[in-house]
N, C-alpha and C positions, 0 to 999 in steps of 0.2 A: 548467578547474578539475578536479582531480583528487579520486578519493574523500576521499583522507586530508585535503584540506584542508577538508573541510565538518565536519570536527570543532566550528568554534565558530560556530556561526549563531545569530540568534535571528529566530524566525517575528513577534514581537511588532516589530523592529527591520523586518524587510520589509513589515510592512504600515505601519507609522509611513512608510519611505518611499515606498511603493508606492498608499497609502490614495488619491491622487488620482485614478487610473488609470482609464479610460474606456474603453478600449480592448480589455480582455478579456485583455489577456497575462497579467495578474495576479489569479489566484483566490486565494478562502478557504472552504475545505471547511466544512459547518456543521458546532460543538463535539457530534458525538453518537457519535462515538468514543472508546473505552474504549483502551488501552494495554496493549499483552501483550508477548513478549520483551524475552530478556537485555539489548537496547539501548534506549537510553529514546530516543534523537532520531537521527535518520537524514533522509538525503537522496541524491538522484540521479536519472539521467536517468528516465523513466517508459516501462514494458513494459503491458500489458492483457488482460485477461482478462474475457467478456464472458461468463457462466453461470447457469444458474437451478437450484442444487439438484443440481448435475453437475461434481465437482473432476477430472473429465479433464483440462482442460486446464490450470489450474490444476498438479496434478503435473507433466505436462511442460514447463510453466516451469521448475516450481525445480527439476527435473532436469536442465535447461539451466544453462550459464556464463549467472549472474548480472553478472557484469562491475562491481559497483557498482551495479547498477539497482533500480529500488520497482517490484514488481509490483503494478499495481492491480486490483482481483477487483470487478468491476459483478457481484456476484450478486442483483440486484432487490434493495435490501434487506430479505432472506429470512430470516426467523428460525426456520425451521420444522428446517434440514441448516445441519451445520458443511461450509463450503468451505476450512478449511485447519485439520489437526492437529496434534499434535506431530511426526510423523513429517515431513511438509511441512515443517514449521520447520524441523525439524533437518536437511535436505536444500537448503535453500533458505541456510542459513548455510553448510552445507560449499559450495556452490556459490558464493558468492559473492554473494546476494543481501543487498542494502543493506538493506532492510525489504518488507513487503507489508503493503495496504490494503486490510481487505474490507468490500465494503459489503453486510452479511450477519454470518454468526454464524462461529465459530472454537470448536477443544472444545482438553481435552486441558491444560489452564490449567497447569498444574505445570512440562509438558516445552515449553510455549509461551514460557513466564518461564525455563527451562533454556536456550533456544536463541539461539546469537548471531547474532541478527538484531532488528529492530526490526518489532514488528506492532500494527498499528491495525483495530478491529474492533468493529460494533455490541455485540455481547453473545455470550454463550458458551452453546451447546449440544450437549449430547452426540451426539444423532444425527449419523450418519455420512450421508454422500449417497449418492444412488444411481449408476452411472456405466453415462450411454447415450452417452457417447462425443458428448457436445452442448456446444455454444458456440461463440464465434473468439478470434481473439488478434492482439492489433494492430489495434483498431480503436477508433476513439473513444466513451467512455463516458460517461456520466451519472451521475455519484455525488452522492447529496442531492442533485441541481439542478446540481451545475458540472459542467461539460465539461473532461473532461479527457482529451487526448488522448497517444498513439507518440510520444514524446520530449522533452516538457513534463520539466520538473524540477520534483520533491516535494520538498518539505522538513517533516517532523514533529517537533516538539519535546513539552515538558511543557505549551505555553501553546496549540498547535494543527497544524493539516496547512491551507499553502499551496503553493499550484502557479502555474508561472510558463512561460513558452512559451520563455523561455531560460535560465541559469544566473544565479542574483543572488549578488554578491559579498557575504560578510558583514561 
């Protein structure tokens, strides 16, 4: 499946047929995500970013070929520092990044909503982070309670953020 065909999904359509699922290939992120960038629904394979209060590595994603991918940002959800601003966004769309999800705060709301890319994020705060050069990347994370792991596909619409351990046709 290619980027451009994830144009028409619906997250409410994958859980109608995924609702049985036992198995754990199929998550549902809890509804406590706010909606920021230019793109209102995004999907793709998943990248990670594991930080507390520290957007090092964070930047060096989306200074990275995004490929189509959802970065997802395990910042403990931390409401105290924004882990991604406008400057990110707008770095992370010229790169190629499909959306990012932070589970944490984001500032900068204006050039966030400017940026084409699609972002999901607790709530907005201006502080900036500090950067000691701390976190990993690629590694399995914990946002709200689901595990999500390096190459899981996200899918975010207007109705929610589910994750799947393979690609679901819509």
């Amino acid at each position: 499946m290619t980027f451009t065909s994830l144009s028409a999904f619906s997250t409410c359509d994958f859980c109608d047929t995924h609702k049985g699922d036992v198995s754990g290939a199929f998550r549902v992120l809890p509804p406590v995500f706010q909606s920021f960038g230019g793109v209102a629904s995004f999907a793709g394979p998943v990248s990670t970013v594991k930080c507390h209060e520290d957007n090092t590595l964070v930047k060096a994603a989306v200074d990275s070929p995004g490929e189509g991918r959802v970065l997802v940002v395990d910042g403990g959800a931390s409401l105290r520092r924004a882990l991604v601003g406008g400057k990110l966004a707008t770095a992370a769309a010229r790169n190629g990044w499909a959306g990012i999800v932070v589970d944490g705060s984001v500032r900068d709301v204006a050039e966030l909503n400017a940026a084409a890319v699609g972002i999901r994020a607790l709530a907005l705060m201006p502080l900036p982070t500090e950067k000691r050069n701390e976190g990993q990347r690629d590694v399995a994370v914990q946002i709200q309670g689901v595990w999500v792991r390096p190459g899981d596909w996200l899918y975010a619409d207007a109705d929610g953020i589910v994750v799947s351990a393979q690609a679901l046709s819509a």
